[in-house]
C-alpha positions in Angstrom: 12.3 17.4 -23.2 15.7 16.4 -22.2 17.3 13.6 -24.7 17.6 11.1 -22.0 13.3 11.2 -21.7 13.2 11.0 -25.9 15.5 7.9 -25.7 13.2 6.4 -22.6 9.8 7.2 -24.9 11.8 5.6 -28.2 13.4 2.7 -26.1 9.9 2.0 -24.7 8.0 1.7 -27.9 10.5 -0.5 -28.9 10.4 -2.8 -26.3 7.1 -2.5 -24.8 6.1 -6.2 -24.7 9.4 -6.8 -22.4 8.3 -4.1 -20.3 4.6 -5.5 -20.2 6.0 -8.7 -19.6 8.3 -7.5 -16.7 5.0 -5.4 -14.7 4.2 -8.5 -12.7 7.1 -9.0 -11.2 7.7 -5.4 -10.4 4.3 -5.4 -8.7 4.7 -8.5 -7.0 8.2 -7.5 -5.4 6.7 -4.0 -4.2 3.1 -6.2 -3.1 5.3 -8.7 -1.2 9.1 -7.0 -0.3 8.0 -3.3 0.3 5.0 -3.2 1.6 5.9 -5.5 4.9 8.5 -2.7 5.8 5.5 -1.1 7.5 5.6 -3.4 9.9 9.3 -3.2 10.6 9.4 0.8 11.0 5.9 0.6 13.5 7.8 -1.7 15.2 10.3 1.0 16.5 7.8 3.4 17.2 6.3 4.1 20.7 2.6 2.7 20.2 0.3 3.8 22.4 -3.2 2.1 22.2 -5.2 4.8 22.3 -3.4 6.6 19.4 -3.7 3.4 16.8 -1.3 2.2 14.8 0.2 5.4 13.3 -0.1 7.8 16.4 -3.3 9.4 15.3 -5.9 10.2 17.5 -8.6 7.7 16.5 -11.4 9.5 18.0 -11.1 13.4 16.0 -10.5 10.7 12.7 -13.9 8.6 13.8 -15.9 11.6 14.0 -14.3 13.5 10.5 -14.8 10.2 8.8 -18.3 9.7 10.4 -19.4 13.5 9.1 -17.7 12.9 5.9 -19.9 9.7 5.1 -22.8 10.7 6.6 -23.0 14.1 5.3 -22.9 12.5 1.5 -26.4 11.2 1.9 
């Protein structure tokens, strides 16, 4: 291990109530500010209906998924 991961490990026993503390807002801000950029980046993309949303084809998926649950029981 490198000495800048000993210092992170030391640094983060130290202060792990501040970093406990700080874990909702880090997962709000990636819940609520990172996640919408999906939407922006599909909304350059040539959508075509019969592809879906991310320019799959939807039926080969439908069947895979449809063996895949299926073939469990």
């Amino acid at each position: 291990m490198g000495m800048f991961w000993i210092r992170a490990v030391k640094d983060f026993k130290l202060h792990k109530y501040l970093y406990l503390m700080a874990l909702p807002m880090i997962v709000f801000y990636i819940v609520f500010h990172y996640t919408p950029m999906y939407g922006a980046v599909i909304a350059f993309k040539d959508f075509k209906p019969t592809l879906g949303a991310r320019g799959w084809d939807s039926s080969i998926l439908t069947i895979l998924f449809i063996v895949i649950i299926f073939g469990s029981f």
